[in-house]
C-alpha positions as CSV (number, residue, x, y, z in Angstrom):
1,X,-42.5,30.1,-29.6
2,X,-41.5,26.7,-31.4
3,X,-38.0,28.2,-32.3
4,X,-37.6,28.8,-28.4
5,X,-38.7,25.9,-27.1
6,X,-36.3,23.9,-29.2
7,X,-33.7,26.7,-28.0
8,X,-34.2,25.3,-24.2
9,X,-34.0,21.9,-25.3
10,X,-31.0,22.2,-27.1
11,X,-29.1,24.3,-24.3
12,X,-30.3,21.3,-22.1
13,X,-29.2,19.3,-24.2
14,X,-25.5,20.5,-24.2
15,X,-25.2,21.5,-20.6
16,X,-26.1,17.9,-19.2
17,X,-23.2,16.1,-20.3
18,X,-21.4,18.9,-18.6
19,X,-22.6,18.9,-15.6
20,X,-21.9,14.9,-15.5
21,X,-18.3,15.4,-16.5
22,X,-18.1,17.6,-13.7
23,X,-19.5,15.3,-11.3
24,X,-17.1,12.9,-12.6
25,X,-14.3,15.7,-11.8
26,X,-15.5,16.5,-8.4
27,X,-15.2,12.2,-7.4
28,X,-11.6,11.9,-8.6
29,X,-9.2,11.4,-5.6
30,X,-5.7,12.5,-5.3
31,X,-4.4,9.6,-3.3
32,X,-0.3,9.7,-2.5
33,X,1.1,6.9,-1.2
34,X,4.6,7.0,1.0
35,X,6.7,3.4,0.9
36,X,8.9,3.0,4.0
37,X,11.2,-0.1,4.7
38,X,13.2,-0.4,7.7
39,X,14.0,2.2,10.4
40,X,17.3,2.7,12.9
41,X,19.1,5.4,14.3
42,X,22.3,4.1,13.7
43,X,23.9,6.3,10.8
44,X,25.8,3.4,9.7
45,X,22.9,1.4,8.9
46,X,20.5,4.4,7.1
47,X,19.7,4.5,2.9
48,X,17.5,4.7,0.4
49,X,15.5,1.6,2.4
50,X,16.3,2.4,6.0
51,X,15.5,5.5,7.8
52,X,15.9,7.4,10.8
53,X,13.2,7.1,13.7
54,X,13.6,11.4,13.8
55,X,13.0,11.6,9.5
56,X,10.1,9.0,10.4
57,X,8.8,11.9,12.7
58,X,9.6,14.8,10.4
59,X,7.5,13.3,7.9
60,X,4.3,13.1,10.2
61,X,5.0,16.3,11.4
62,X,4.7,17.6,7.8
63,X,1.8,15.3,6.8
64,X,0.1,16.7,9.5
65,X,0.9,20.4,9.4
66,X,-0.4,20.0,5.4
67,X,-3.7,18.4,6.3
68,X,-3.3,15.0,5.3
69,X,-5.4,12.2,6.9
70,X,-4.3,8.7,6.5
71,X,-6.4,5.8,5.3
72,X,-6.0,2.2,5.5
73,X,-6.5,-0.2,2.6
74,X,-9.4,-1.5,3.7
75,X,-10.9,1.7,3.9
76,X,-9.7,2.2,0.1
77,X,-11.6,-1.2,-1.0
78,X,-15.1,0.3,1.0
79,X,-14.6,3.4,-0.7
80,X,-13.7,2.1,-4.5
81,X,-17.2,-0.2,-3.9
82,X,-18.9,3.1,-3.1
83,X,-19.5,1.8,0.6
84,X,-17.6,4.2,2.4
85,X,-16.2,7.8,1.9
86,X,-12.4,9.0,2.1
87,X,-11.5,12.4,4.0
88,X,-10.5,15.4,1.9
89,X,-6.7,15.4,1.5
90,X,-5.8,11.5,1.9
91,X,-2.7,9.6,2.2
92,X,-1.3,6.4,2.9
93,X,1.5,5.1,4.9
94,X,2.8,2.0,4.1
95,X,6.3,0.0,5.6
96,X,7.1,-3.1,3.4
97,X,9.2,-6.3,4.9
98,X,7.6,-6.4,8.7
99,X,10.9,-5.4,10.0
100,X,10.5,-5.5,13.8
101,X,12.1,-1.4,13.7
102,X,8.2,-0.8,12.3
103,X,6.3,-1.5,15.3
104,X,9.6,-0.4,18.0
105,X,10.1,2.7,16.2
106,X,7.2,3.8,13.7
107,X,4.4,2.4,16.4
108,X,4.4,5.2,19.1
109,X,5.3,7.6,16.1
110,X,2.5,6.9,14.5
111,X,-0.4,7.2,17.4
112,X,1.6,10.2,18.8
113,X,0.7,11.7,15.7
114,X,-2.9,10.1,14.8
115,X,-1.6,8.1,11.7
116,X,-2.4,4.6,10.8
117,X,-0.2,2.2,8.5
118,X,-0.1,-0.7,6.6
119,X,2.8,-3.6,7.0
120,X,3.7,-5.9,4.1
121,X,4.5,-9.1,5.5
122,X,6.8,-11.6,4.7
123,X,5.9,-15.2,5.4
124,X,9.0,-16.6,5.8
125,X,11.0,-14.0,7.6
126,X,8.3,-13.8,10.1
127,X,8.6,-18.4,10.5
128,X,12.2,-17.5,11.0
129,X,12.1,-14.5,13.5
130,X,9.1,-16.9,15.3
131,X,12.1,-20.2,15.6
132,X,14.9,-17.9,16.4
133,X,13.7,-15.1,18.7
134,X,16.2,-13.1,17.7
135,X,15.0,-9.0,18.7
136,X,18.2,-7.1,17.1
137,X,16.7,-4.1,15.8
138,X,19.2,-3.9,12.8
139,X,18.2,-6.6,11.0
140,X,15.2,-9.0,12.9
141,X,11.9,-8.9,11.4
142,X,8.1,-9.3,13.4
143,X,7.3,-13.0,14.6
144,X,4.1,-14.4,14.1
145,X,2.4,-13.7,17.6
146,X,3.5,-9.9,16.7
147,X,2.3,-9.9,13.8
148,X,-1.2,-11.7,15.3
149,X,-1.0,-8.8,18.3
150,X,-0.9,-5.7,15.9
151,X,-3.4,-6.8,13.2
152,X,-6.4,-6.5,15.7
153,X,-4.9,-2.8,16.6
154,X,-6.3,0.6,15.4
155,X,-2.7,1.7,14.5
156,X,-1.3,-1.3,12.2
157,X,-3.4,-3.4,9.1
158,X,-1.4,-6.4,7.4
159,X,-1.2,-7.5,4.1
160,X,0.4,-9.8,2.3
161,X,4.3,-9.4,0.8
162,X,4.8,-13.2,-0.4
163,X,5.5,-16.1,1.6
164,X,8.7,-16.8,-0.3
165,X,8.9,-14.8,-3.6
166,X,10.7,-11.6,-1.7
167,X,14.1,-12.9,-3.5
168,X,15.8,-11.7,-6.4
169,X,17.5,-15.4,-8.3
170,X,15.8,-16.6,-11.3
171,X,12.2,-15.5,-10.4
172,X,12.5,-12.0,-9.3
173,X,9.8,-11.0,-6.8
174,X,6.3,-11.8,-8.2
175,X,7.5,-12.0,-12.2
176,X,8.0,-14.6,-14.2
177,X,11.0,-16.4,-15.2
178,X,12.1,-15.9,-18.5
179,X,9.9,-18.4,-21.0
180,X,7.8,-19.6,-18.2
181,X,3.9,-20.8,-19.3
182,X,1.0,-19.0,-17.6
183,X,-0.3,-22.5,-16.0
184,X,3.2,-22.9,-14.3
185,X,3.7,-19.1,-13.4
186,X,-0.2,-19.9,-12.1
187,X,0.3,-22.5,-10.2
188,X,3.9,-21.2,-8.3
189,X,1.7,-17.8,-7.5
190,X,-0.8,-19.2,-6.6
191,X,0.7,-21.6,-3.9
192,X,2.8,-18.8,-2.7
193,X,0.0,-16.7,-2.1
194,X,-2.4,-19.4,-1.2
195,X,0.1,-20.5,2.1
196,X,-0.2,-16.9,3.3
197,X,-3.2,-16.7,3.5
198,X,-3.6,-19.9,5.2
199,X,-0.6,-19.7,7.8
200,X,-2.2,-15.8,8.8
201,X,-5.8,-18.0,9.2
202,X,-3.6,-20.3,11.4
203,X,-2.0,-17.4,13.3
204,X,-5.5,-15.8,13.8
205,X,-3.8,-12.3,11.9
206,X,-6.5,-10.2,10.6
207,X,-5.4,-9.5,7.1
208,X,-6.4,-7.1,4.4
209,X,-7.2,-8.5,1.1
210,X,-4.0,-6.9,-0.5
211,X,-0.5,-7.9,-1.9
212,X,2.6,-5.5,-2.0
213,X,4.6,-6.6,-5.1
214,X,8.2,-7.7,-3.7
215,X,10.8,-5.1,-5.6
216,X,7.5,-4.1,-7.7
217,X,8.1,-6.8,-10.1
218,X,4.6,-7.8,-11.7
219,X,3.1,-8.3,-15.0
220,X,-0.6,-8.7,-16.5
221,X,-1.0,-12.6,-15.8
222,X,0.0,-11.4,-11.9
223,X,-2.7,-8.6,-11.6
224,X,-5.4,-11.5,-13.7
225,X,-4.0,-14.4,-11.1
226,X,-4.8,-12.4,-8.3
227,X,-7.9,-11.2,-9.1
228,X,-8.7,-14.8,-9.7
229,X,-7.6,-15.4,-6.1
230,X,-10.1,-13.0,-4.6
231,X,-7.4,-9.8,-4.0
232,X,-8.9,-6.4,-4.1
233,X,-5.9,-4.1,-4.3
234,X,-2.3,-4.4,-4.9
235,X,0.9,-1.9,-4.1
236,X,3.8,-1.5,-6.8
237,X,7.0,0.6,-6.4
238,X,6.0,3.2,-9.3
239,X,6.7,6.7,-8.3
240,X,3.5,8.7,-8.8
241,X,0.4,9.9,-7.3
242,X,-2.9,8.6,-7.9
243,X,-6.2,9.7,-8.9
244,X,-8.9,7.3,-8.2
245,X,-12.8,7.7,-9.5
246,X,-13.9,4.7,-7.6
247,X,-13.1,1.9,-10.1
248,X,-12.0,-1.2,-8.1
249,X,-10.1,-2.3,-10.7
250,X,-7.9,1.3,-10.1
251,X,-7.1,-0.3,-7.0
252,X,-4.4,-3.5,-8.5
253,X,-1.6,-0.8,-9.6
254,X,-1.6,1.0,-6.6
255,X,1.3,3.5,-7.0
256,X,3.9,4.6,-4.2
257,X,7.0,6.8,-3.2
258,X,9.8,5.4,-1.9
259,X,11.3,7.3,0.8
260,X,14.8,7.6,1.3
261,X,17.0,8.9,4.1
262,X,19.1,12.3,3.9
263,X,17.0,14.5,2.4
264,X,14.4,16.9,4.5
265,X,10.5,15.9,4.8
266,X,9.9,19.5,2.8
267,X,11.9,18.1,-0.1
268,X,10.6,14.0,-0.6
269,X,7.1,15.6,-0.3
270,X,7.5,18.4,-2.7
271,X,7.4,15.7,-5.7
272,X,3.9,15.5,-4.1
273,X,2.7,19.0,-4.2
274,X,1.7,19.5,-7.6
């Protein structure tokens, strides 16, 4: 009877840590992520950063066909905190720059569909677009009071793309110059960041606590800055899906696909289908 006992216990013994790993299993998320830029219909304008508003559509249409249901950012943070649960076959939809094309184009697209997005803002393409008024769809970027209008909409969130580091010269994007000291790198990143925030407070935009890296350029000291500044997720330009098990910390190498124009929705989201 003592031999069987200890039999039970031991069996219960080895199946527990089991059953936990499966648990574990069973809470991983499979989270893609599609990166879109700007949008036009003229053919002379379309490339690996500018699409077509009909691909834009194609794309939904598959997303949609497949089952995917997109999430916003915000809804990523809830979940990672174990606030808030995702549905079963996620995906976000992000558009970097705040190119005006986004909310002329992808906007109607988008709640035709039942898809929400996030736009990566630029803080000093939207001051200009705000002085100049200028509304030519191949190049003109969302002013400030578009910006404000579409952050309190079920359709768009915003989140932060720089004020002034979306340049490629002797800082490229978010990264360091070559030989630069962590205080100074600190203290440029910091103010960058720190005026985005502000003029968006000043502009009454409701803004997700999240930063797209500008070209993806980042490096440890950005991801430990911005922590520091009180940012709960962040969105490079690595090509591959995620799988999340609700560790916020997942959440500040947030991965994406860049989609480019002239090939079909079946083949850019094949990568996807593993």
């Amino acid at each position: 009877m003592k031999k069987f006992v200890t039999f039970l216990l031991l069996a219960a013994f080895l199946i527990l840590p089991a059953s936990a790993a499966s648990e574990k299993q069973e809470e991983e998320v499979r989270l893609p992520i599609v990166m879109y830029h700007h949008l036009s219909p003229k053919a002379r304008l379309q490339g690996d950063y500018v699409l077509s508003p009909d691909e834009l559509e194609s794309d939904l249409q598959y997303l949609q066909e497949h089952g995917y249901e997109s999430i916003t950012t915000e809804q990523l943070i809830q979940w990672s905190k174990g606030e808030a649960e995702l549905p079963e076959k996620p995906v976000m939809i992000t558009f970097d720059d705040g190119y005006e094309s986004t909310l002329v184009y992808g906007g109607p697209l988008l709640e035709k569909y039942g898809f929400q997005a996030v736009i990566a803002v630029i803080g000093s393409a939207a001051d200009l677009f705000t002085e100049k008024r200028d509304h030519m769809l191949d190049y003109s970027y969302l002013a400030w009071d578009a910006v404000q209008e579409i952050s309190h909409n079920d359709v768009f969130e915003i989140q932060c793309h720089t004020y002034t580091m979306h340049k490629l010269n002797t800082r490229k994007g978010c990264g360091k110059i070559t030989g630069e000291d962590y205080s100074n790198y600190k203290t440029k990143l910091a103010e960058d960041l720190t005026r985005f925030r502000d003029k968006c407070a000043a502009e009454n935009v409701h803004l997700v606590n999240a930063i797209a890296f500008p070209y993806g350029v980042y490096c440890d000291d950005t991801i430990s800055i911005i922590k520091e500044l009180g940012f709960e997720a962040a969105f490079t330009c690595t090509e591959r899906i995620n799988y999340l098990k609700r560790d916020p910390d997942e959440l500040f190498e947030l991965r994406r696909f860049n989609r480019p124009h002239g090939i079909s929705s079946e083949r850019f989201f094949s990568k996807w289908e593993d």
